[in-house]
ROLORO-937997 format. One line per field, with one value per residue (C-alpha): x, y, z; residue number from 0. Coordinates in steps of 0.02 Angstrom, whole numbers, plus 50000, padded with zeros to 5 digits. Example, Ala and Ser with C-alpha at 12.3 -4.5 7.8 and 13.67 -1.06 7.14 Angstrom:
// residues 2
east: (50615 50684) .
north: (49775 49947) .
up: (50390 50357) .
i: (0 1) .
END
This chain:
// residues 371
east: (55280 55434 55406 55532 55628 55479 55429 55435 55605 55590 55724 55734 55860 55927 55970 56022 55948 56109 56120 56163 56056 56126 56057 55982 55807 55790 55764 55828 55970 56022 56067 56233 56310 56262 56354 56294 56481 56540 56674 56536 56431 56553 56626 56426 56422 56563 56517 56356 56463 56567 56406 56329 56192 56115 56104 56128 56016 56018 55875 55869 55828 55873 55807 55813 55696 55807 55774 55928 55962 55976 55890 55931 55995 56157 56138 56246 56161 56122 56170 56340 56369 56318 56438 56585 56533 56516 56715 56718 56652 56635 56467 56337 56189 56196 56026 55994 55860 55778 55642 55535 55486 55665 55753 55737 55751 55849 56000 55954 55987 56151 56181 56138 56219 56393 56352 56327 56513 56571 56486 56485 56315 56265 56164 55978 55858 55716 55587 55503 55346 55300 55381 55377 55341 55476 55614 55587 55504 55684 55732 55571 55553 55386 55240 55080 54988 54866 54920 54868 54950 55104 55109 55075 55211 55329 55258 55308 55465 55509 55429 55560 55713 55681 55659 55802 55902 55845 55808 55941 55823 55696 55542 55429 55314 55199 55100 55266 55426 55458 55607 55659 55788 55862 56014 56079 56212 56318 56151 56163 56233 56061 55887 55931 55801 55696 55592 55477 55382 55182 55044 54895 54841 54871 55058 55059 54980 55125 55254 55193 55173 55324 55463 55543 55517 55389 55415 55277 55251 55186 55204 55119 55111 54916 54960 55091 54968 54837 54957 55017 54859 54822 54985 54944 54756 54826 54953 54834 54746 54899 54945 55126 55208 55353 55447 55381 55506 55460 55577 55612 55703 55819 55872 55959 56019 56119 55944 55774 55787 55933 55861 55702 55832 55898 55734 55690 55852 55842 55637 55702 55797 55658 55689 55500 55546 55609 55465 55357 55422 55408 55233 55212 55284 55209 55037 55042 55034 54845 54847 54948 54824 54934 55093 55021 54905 55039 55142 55017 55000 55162 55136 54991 55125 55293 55417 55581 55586 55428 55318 55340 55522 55593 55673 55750 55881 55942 55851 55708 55733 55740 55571 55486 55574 55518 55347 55334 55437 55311 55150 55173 55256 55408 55516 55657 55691 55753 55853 55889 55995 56019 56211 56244 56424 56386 56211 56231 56368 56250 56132 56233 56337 56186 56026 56053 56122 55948 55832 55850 55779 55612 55602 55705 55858 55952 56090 56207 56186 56220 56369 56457 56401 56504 56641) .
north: (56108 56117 55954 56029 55946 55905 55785 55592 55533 55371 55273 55225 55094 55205 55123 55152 55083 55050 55093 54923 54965 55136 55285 55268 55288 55439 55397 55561 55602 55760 55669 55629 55495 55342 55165 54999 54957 54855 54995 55118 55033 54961 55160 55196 55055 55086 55278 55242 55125 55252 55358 55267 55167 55007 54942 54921 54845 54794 54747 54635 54694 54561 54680 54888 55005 55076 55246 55381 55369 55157 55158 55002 54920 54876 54819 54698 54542 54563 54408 54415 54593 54582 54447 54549 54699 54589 54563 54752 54798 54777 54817 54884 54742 54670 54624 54557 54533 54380 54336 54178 54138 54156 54061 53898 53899 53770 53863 54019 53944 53867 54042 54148 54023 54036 54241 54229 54193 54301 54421 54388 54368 54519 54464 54465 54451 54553 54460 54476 54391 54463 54587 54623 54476 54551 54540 54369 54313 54337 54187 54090 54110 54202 54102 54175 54157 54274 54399 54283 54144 54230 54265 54098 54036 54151 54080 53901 53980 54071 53910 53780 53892 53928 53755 53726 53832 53755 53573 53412 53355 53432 53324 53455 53414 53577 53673 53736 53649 53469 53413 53251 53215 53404 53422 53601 53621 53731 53821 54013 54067 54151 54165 54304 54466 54463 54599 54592 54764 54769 54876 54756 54692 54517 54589 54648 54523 54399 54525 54515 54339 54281 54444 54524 54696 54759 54897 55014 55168 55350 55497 55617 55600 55553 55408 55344 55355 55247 55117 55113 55107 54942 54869 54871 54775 54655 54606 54602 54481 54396 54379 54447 54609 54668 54833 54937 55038 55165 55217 55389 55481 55639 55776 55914 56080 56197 56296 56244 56342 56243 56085 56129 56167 56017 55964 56073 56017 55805 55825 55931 55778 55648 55498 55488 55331 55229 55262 55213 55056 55019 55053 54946 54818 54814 54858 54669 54583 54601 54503 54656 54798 54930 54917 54942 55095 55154 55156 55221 55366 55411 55447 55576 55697 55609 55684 55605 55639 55562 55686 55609 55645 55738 55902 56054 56127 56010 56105 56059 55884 55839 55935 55870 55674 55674 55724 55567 55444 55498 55485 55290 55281 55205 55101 55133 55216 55165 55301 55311 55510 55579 55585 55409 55500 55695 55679 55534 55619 55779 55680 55590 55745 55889 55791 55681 55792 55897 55754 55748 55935 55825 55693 55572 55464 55382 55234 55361 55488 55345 55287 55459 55472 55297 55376) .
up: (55065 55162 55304 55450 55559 55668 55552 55607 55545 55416 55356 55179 55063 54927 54750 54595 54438 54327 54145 54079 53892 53812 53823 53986 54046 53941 53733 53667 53554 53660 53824 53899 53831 53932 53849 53886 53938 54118 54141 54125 54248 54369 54377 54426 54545 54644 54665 54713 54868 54903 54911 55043 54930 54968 54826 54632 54515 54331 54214 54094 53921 53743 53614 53569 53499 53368 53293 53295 53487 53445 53628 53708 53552 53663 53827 53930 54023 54203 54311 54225 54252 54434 54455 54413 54505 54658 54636 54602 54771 54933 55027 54904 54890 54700 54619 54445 54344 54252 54168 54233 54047 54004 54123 54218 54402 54448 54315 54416 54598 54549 54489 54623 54747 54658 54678 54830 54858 54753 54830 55021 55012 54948 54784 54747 54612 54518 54464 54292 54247 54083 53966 53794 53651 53517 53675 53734 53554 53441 53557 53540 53753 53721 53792 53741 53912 53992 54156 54280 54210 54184 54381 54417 54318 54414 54569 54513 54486 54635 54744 54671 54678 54847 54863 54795 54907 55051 55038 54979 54846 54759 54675 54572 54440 54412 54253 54190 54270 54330 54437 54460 54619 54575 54657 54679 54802 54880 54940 54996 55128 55145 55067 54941 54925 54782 54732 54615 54517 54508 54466 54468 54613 54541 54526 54670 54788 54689 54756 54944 54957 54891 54878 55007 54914 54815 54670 54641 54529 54550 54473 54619 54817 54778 54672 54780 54937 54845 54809 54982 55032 54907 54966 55142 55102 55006 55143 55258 55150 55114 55304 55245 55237 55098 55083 54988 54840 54717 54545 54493 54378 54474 54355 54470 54440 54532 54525 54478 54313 54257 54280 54173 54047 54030 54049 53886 53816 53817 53754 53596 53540 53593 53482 53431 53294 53464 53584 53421 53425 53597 53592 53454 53529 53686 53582 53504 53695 53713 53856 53963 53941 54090 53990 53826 53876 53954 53809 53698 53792 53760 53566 53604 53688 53629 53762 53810 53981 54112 54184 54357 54366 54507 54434 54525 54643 54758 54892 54779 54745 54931 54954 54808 54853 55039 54990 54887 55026 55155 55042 55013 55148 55044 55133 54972 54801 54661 54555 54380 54301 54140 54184 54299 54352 54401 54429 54555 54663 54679 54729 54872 54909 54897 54889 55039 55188 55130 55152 55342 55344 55283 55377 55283 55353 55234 55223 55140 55275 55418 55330 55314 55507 55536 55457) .
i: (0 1 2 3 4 5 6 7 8 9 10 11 12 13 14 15 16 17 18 19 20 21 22 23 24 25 26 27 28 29 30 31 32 33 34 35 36 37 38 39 40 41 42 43 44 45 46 47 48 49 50 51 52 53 54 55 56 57 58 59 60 61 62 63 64 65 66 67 68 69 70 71 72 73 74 75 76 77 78 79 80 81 82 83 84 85 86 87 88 89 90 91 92 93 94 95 96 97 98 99 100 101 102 103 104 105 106 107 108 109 110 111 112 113 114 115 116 117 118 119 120 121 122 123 124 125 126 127 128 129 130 131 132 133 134 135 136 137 138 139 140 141 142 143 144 145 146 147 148 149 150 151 152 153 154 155 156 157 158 159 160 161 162 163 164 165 166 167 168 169 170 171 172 173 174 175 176 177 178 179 180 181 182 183 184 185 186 187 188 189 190 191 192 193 194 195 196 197 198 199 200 201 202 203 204 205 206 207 208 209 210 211 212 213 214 215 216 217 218 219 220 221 222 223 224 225 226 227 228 229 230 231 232 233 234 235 236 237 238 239 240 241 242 243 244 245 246 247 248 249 250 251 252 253 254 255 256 257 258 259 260 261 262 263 264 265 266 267 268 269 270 271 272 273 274 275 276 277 278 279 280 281 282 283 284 285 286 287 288 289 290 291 292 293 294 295 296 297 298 299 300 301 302 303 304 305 306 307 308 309 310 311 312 313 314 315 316 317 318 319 320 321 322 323 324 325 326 327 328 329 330 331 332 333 334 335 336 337 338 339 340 341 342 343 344 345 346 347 348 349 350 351 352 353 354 355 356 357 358 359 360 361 362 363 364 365 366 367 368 369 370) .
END
């Protein structure tokens, strides 16, 4: 459904989700190559800023899923890449990603306050309760707690470091972390974002209350309406409102048959052995029942590419894209390519320009206007 240019206008954040594990967000062995290198990533980030993006962010990942694509198997740590890239650019927001069981927050806010000059203030953080009991269990990090508990702990976390951040001395003695006269100084120059992903309403009434951005998923207009629809209850139960972002996966073409090729093309090599493993992994935390249905799934129609991704023609991708931005509505996307290079500058160069014809304003697009 083409929306016109009589459509209300809405702004959105664009991002990119950067390929700091190899292979991507695709576990095929017919792909682009995608290495889990800093040059790789830093070339990535800075195109994306010369693109017009708002912002870059990096997951955290300890552990691959092997097989013949070695999915994941190499991947480069998030707070440390983000770091550099903040001396690699110059206006593109930096987040990184960490994992509350993984790290303690009063390491984190010394961290993200010595980002924070690096970067001119342009750093935040992506918060990750949970995750997978192989990745943090290697390490012995893993703590075998239910899904409630798990946000709860993250809560604990999130509370001190902002504490920390803000006050001279912190006393804290909670269920998980105790502080004794914590001194954490020089503070940030401001309260950095943090976002935060969820798809329970446990998850996502933790996001609300204490994130400034909220990460949901969708794989239709219908889905991403609904959990609009749930975000804006539980704020209003919450008595606080966050941004609302959505992930997906752009494979463009110059016409909509050549992107179901490649479409075609990365599924014929889908690296079954890897996606068997990440089930299985996720299958032994029987305390996260989404995750590992989700993952389960996957093995009855192994494919390497997601059925929610948004394929096509340009033309097609900013139809198909402003469909789902006005469903939620989204207030941002989060973008992940089979190529991070040529992909990403059709998208900023084709994609973008097209999105206005639906309704949809963009950083990128204002930018090029400043310019």
């Amino acid at each position: 459904m083409h929306m016109g240019s009589t459509t209300t206008e809405r702004t959105i954040d664009t991002g990119v989700f950067l390929p700091v594990g190899n292979g991507g967000w695709i576990i095929s062995t017919t792909t682009p190559d995608v290495p889990a290198t800093y040059g790789y990533n830093r070339e990535v980030t800075r195109l994306a800023e010369e693109l017009g993006f708002d912002f870059a962010l990096s997951m955290a990942k300890w552990r691959g899923y092997g097989g013949p694509s070695q999915h994941w198997d190499y991947t480069i740590e998030s707070l440390s890449t983000m770091g550099a890239l903040a001396e690699a650019t110059e206006r593109i927001k930096l987040w990184g990603t960490v994992h509350t069981m993984v790290w303690h927050p009063a390491v984190v806010a010394k961290m993200v306050a010595t980002l924070d000059q690096v970067s001119g203030g342009r750093v935040g953080l992506n918060l990750v309760s949970g995750s997978n009991p192989f990745d943090q269990g290697q390490m012995g990090l893993w703590k075998d707690i239910g899904h409630a508990e798990r946000y709860a702990l993250a809560e604990e976390w999130i509370t001190v470091a902002k504490r920390l951040w803000s006050e001279d001395r912190v006393d804290h003695s909670g269920t998980h972390f105790t502080l004794e006269d914590c001194v954490s100084r020089p503070k940030p120059s401001a309260m950095p974002t943090i976002i935060s992903a969820g798809t329970s309403d446990t998850g996502l009434e933790f996001a609300i209350r204490n994130c400034d951005v909220c990460f949901v998923s969708g794989s239709d207009d219908q889905t991403l309406r609904q959990m609009g629809e749930r975000v804006r209850r539980i704020s209003a139960e919450v008595g606080k409102e966050a941004k609302i972002y959505a992930l997906f996966m752009v494979i463009p073409g110059a016409t909509d048959e050549e992107a179901r090729e490649r479409v075609m093309r990365y599924d014929a090599g889908v690296d079954v052995e890897a996606i068997e493993r990440q089930a299985y992994e996720y299958s032994t935390d029987v305390k996260e029942n989404s995750m590992r249905t989700k993952n389960l799934q996957r093995l009855e129609d192994p494919r390497a590419v997601s059925r929610s991704a948004v394929v096509g023609s340009p033309e097609s991708i900013a139809e198909q894209l402003a469909t789902l931005i006005h469903a939620a509505p989204l207030d941002g996307v989060t973008l992940t390519f089979p190529d991070f290079i040529g992909d990403l500058r059709t998208f900023g160069e084709e994609v973008v320009p097209r999105l206005r014809d639906h309704g949809i304003v963009t950083g990128a697009e204002k930018l090029k206007v400043a310019q």
